[in-house]
N, CA and C of each residue as an Amber inpcrd file, in Angstrom:
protein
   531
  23.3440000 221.8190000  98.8610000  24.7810000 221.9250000  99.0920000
  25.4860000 222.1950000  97.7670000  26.3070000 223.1570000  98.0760000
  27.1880000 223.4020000  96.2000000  27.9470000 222.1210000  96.2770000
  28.7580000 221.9880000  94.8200000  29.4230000 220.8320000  94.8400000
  30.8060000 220.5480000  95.4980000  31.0930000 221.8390000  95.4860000
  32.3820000 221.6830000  96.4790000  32.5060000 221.5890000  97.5160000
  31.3870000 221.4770000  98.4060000  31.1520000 221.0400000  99.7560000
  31.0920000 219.4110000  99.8150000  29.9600000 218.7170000  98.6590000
  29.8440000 217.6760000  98.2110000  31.5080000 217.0500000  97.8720000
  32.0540000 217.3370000  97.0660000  33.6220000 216.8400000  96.9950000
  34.5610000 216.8550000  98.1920000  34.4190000 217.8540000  99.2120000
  35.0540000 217.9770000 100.1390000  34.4420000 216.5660000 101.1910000
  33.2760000 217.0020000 101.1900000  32.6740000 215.6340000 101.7130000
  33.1860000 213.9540000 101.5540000  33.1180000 214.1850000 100.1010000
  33.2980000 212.6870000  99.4180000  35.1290000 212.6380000  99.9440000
  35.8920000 213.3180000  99.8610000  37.5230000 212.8030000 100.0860000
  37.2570000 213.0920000 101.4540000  36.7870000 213.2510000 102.2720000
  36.6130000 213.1080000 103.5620000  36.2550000 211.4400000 104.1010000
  35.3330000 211.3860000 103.5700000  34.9020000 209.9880000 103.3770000
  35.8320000 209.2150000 102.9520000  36.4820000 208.9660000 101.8570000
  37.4120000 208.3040000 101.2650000  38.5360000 208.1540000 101.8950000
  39.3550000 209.5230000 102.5900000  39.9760000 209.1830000 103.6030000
  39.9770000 208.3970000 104.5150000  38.9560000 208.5480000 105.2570000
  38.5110000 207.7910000 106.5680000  38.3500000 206.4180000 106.1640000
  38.0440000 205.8440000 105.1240000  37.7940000 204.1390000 104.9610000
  39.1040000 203.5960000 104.4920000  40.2430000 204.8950000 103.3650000
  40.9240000 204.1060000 103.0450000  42.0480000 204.6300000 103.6690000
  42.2680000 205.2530000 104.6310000  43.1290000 205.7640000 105.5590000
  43.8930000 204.7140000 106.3200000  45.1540000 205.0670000 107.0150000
  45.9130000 204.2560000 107.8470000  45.1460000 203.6800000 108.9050000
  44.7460000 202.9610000 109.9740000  44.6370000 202.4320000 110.7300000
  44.7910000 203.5420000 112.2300000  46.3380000 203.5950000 112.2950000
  46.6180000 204.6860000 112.9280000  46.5660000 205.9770000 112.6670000
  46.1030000 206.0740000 112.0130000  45.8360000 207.7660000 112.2990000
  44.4150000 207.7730000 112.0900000  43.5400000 207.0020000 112.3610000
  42.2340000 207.2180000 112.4830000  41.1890000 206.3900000 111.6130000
  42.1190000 206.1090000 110.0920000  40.7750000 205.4420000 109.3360000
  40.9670000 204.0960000 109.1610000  40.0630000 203.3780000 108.5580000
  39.7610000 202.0510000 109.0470000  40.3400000 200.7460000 108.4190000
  41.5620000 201.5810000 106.8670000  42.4850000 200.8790000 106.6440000
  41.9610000 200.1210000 105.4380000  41.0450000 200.3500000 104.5570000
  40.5780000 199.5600000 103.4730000  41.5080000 200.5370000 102.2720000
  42.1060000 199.6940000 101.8510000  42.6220000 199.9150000 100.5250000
  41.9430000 199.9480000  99.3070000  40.8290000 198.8930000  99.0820000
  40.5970000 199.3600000  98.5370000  38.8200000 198.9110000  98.1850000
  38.3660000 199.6990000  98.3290000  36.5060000 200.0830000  98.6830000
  36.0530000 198.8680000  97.5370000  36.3920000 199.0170000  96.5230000
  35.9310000 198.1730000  95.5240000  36.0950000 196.8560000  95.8700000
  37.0040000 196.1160000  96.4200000  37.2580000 194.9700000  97.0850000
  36.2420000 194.6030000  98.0360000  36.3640000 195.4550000  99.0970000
  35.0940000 195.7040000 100.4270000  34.2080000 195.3020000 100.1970000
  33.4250000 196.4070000  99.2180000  32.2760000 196.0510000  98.6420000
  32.0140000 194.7610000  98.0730000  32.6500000 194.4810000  97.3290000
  32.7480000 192.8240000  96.8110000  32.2680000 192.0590000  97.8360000
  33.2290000 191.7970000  98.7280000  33.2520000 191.0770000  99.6420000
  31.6280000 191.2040000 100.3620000  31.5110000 192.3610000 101.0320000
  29.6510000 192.5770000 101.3340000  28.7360000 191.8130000 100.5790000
  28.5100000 192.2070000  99.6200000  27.6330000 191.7360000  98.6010000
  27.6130000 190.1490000  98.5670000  28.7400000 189.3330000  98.2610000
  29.1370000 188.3220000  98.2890000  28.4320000 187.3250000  99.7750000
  28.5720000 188.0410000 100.8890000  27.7730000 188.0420000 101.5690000
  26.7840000 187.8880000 101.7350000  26.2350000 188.9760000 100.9670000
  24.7840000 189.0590000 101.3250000  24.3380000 187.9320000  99.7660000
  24.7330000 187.5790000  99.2980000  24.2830000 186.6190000  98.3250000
  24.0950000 185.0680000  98.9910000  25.8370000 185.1420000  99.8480000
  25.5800000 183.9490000 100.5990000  24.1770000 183.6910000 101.9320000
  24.1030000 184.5840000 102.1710000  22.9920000 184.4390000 102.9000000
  21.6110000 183.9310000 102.1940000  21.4170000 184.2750000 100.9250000
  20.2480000 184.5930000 100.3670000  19.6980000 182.4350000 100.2270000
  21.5410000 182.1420000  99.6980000  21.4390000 180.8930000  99.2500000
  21.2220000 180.0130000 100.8940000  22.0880000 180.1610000 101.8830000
  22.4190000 179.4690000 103.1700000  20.9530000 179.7270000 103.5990000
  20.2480000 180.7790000 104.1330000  18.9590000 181.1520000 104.2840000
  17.6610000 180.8050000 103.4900000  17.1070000 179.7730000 102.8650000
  16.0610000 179.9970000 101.8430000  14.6430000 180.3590000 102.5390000
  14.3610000 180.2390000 103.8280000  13.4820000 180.4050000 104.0220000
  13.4970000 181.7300000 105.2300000  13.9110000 182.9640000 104.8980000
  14.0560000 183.4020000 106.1890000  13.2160000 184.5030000 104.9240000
  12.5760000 185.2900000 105.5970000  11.6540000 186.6960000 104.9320000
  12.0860000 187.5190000 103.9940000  13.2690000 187.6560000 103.9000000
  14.1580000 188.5030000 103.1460000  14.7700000 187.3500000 101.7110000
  14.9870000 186.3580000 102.1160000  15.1950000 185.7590000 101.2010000
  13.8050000 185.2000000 100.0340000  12.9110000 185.3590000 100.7510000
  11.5410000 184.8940000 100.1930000  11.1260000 186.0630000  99.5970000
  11.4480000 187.1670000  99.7490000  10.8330000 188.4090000  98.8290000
  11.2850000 188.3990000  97.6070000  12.9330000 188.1440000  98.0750000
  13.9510000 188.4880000  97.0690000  13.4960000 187.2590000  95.5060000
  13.6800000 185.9520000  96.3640000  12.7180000 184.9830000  95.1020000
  11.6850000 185.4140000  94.8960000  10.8560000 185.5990000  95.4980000
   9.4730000 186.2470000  94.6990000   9.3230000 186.9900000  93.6380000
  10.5590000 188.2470000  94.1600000  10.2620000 189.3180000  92.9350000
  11.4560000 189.5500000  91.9440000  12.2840000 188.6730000  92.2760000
  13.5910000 188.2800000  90.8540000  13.7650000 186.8750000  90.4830000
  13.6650000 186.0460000  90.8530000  13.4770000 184.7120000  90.2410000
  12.3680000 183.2840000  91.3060000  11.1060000 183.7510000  90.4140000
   9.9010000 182.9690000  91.2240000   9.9310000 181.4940000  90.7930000
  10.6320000 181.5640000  89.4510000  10.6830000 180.0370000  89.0290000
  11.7710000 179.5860000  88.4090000  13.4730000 179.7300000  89.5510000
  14.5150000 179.6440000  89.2130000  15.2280000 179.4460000  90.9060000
  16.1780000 178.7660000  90.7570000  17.3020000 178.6160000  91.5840000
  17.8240000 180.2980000  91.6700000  18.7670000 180.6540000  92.6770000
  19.4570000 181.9210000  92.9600000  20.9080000 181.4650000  91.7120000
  20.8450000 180.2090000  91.4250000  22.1050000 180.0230000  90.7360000
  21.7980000 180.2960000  89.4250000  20.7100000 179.9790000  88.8830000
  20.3670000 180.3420000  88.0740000  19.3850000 181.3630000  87.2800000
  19.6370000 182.6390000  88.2510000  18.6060000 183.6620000  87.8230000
  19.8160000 184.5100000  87.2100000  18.3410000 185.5080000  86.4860000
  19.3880000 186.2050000  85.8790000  18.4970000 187.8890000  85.9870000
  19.5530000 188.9360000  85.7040000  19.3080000 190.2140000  86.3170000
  17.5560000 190.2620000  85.3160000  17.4190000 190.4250000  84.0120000
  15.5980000 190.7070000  84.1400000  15.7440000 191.9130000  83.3650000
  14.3020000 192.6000000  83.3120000  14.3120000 193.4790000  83.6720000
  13.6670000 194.2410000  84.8180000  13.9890000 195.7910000  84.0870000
  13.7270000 196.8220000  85.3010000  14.0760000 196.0780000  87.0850000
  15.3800000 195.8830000  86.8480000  16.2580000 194.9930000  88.1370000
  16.3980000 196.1190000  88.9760000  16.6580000 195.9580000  90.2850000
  17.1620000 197.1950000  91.1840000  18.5240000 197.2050000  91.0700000
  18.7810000 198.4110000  91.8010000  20.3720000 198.0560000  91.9410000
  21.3950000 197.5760000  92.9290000  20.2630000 197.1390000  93.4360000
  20.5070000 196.1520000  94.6360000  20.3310000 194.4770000  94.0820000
  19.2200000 194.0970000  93.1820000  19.5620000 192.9240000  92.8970000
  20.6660000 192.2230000  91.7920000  21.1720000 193.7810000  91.0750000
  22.3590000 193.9570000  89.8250000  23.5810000 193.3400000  90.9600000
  23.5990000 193.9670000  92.0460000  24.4340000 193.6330000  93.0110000
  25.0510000 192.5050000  93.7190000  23.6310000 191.8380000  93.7020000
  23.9110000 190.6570000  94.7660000  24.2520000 189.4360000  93.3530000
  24.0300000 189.7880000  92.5530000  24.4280000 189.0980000  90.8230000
  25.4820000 189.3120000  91.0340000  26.0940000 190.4090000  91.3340000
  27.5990000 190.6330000  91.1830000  28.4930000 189.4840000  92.3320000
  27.8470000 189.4170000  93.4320000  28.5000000 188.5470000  94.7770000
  28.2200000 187.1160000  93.8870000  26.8570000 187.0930000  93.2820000
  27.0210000 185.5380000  93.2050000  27.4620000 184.6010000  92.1840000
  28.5860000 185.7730000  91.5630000  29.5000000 185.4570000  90.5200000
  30.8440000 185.1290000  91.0120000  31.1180000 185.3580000  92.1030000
  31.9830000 185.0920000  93.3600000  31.8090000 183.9730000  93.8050000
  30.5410000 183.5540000  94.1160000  30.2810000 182.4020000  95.2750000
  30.1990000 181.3950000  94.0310000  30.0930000 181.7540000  92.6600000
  30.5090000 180.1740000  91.6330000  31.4600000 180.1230000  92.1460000
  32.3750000 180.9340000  91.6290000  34.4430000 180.2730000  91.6660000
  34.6460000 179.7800000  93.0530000  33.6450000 179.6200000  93.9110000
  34.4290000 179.2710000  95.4200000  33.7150000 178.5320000  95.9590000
  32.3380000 177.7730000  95.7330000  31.6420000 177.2270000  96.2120000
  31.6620000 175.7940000  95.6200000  31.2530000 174.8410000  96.5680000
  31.1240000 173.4230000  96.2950000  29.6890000 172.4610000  96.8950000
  29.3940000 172.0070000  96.4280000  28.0320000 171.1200000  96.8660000
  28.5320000 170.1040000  97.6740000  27.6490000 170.1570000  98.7250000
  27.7120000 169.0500000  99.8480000  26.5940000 167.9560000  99.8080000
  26.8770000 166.4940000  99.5920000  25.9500000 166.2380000  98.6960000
  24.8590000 165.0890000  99.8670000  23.6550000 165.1970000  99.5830000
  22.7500000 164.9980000 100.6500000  21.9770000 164.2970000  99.6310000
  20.5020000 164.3410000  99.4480000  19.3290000 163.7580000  98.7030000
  20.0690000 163.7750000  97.4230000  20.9710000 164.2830000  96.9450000
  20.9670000 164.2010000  95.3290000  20.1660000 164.8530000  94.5960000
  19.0670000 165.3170000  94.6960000  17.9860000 166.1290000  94.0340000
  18.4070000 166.8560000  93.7620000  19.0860000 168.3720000  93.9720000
  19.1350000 169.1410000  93.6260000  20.6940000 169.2640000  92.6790000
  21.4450000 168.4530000  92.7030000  22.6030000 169.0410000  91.7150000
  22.5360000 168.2100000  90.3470000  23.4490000 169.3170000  90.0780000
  23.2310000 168.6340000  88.1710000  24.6380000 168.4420000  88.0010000
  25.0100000 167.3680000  87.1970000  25.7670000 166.3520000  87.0160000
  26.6980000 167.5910000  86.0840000  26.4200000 168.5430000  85.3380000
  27.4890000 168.9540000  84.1710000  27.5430000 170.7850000  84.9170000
  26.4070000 170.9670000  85.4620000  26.6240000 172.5820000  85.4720000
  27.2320000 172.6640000  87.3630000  27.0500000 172.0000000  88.6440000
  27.3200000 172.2880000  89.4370000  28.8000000 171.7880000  89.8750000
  29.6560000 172.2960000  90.9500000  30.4940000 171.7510000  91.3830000
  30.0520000 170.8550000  92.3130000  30.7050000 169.8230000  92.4020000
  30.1710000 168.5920000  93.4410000  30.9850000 167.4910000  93.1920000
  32.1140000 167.3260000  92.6920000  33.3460000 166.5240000  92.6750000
  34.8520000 167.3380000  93.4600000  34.7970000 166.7480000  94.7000000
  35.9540000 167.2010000  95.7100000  37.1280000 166.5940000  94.8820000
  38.2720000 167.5610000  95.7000000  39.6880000 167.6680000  95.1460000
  39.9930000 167.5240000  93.4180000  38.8060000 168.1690000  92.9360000
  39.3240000 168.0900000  91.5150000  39.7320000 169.8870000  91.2990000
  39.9600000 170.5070000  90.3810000  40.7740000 171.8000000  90.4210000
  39.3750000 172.8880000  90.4290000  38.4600000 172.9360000  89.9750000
  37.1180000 173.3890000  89.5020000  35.9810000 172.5810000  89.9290000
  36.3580000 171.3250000  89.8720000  35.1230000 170.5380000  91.1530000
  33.9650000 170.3660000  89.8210000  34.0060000 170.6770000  88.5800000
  33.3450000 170.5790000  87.8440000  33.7160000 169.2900000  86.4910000
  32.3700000 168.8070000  86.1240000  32.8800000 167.4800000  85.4360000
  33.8170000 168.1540000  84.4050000  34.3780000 166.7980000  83.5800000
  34.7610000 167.3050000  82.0940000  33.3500000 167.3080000  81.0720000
  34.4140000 167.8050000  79.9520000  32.5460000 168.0080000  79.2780000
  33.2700000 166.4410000  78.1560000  33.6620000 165.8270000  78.1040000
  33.9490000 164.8150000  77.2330000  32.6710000 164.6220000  76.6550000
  31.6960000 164.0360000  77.4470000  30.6800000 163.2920000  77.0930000
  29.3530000 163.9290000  76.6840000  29.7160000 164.9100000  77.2320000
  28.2900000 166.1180000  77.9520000  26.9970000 166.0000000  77.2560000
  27.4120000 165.9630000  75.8730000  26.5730000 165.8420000  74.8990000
  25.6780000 165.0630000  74.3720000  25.9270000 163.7480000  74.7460000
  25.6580000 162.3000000  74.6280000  24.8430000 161.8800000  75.8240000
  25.2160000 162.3110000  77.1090000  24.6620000 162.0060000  78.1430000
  23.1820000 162.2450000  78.0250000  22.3700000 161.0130000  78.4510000
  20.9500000 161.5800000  78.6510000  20.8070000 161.9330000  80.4630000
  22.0260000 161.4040000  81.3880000  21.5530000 161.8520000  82.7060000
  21.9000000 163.5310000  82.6420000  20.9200000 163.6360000  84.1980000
  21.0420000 165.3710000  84.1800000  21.1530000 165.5250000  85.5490000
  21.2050000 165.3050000  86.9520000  20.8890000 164.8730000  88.0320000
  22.1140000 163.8390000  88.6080000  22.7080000 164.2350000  89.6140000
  23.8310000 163.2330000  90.3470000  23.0010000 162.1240000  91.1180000
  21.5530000 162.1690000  90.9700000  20.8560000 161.1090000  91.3490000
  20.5600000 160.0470000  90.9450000  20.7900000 160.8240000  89.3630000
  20.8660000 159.1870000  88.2870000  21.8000000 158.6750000  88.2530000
  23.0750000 158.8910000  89.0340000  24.4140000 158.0520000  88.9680000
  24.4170000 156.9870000  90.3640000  23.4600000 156.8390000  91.0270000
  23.0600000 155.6470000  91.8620000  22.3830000 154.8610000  91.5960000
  22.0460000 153.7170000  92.1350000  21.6380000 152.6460000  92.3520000
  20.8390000 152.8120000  93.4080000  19.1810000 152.5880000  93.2130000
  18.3730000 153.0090000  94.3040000  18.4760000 151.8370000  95.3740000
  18.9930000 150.6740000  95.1980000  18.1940000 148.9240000  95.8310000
  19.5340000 148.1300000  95.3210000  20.8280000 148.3000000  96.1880000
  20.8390000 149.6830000  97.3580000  21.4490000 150.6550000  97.3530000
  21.4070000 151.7120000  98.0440000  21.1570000 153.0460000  97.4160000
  23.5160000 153.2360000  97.5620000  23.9010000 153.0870000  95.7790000
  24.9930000 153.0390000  96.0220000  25.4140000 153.8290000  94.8240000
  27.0360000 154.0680000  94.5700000  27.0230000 154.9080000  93.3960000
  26.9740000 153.3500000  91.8960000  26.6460000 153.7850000  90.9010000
  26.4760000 153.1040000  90.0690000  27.7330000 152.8310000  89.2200000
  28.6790000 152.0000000  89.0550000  30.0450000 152.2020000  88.7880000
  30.0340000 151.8070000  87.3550000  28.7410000 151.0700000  86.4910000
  29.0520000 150.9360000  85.2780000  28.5860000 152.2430000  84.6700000
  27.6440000 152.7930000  85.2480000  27.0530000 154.2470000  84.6810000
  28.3340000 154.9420000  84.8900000  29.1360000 155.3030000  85.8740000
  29.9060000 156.3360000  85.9640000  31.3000000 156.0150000  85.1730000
  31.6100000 155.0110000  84.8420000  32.8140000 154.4040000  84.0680000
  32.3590000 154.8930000  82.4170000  31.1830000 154.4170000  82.2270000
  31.0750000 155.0750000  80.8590000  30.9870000 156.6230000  80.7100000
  30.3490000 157.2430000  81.2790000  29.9670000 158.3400000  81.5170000
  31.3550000 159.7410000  81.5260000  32.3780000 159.1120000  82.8110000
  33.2730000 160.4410000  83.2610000  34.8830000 159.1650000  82.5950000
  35.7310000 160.2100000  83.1830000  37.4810000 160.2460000  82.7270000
  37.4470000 159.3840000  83.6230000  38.4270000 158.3370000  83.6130000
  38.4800000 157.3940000  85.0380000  39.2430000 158.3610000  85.8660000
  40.3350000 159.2530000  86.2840000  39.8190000 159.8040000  87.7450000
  38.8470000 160.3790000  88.0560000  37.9590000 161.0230000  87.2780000
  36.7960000 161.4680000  88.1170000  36.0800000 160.3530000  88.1650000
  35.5380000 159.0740000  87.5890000  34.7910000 158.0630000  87.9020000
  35.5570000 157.6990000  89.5060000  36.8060000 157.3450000  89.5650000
  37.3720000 156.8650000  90.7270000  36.9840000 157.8660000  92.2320000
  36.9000000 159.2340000  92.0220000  36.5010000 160.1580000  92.6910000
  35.3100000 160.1290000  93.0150000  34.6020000 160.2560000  92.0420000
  33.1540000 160.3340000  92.2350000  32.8020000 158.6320000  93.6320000
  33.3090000 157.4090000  92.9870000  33.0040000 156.2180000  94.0210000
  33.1300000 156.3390000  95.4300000  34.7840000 157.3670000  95.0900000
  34.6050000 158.0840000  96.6800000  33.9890000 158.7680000  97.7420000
  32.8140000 159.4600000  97.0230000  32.2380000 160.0340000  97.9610000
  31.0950000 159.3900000  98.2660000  30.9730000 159.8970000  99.8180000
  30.0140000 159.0980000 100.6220000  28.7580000 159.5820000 100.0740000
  27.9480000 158.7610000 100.7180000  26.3610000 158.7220000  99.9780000
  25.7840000 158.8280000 101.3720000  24.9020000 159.8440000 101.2600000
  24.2060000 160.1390000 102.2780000  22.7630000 159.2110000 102.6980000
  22.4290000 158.6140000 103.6520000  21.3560000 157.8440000 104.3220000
  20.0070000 158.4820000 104.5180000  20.2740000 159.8790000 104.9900000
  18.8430000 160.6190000 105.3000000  18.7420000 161.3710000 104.0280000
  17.5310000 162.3920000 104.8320000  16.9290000 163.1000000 103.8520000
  17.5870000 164.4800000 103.7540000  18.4840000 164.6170000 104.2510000
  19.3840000 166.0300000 104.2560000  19.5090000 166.4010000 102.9450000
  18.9490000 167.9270000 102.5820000  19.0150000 168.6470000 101.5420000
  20.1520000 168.4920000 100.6590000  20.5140000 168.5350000  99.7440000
  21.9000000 169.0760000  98.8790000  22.8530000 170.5960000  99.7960000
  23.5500000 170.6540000 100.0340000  23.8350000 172.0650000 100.5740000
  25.3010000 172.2850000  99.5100000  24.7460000 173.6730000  99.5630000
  26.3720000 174.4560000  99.3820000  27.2970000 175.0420000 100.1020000
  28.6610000 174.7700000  99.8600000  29.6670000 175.0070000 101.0960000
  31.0430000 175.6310000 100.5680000
């Protein structure tokens, strides 16, 4: 195809997605947004899903010995997994841990403190701290939050916050929400 068939093509296209509603196209303003949003998607799936086929490839062959939160593009990346990096730079600023076994979140890098602005600790202490794990801020016997650990540890509203949240009984995973 010459290229001016190709260009005619492409604002054809462009029309139609970012076109009126009524008069035929489907009203996206603006594609770059869209796309965002997809991707973002498909990232959330990758995390909500860990064990479904598609998500098990994807760990296999971009991060075999890493969290999805914590991988990073690599090399010789596709441009499909450059992508879903891109969504899951999205799903930080908006996501929060729902907190179950405790195992899996970390006390300084995840969100997991409700109604705070960022849901993320302060770093006051960060440095000093030898815990790493929101599991070490309980009391196994019985299984409660630990209020002299967390008084030294955080700002007293987040210590007061943190007492607030419920402590889960079963074995329900950590989830993100």
């Amino acid at each position: 195809m010459s290229i001016n068939i190709c260009k005619m093509i492409n604002q054809m296209i462009t029309s139609f997605f970012s076109g009126k509603k009524y008069e035929g196209g489907m009203g996206y303003r603006h594609i770059w947004a869209f796309s965002r949003a997809l991707l973002t998607r498909k990232a959330s799936r990758l995390i909500r899903n860990p064990y479904s086929l598609w998500s098990k490839l994807i760990k296999g062959k971009y991060f075999p010995y890493s969290t999805f939160w914590e991988a990073t593009i690599g090399h010789k990346a596709s441009q499909a997994w450059r992508s879903l990096l891109w969504g899951k730079d999205v799903l930080k600023k908006g996501c929060i841990w729902r907190i179950g076994n405790e195992s899996s979140m970390r006390i300084w890098e995840d969100k997991w403190i409700p109604n705070q602005g960022n849901s993320q600790t302060y770093d006051q202490n960060r440095e000093n701290c030898p815990l790493l794990q929101v599991q070490d801020l309980l009391t196994q016997h019985p299984r409660r939050w630990n209020m002299e650990t967390n008084r030294q540890w955080f700002h007293p509203q987040e210590a007061n916050v943190i007492q607030s949240i419920p402590i889960s009984w079963g074995i329900q995973e950590d989830t993100i929400i």
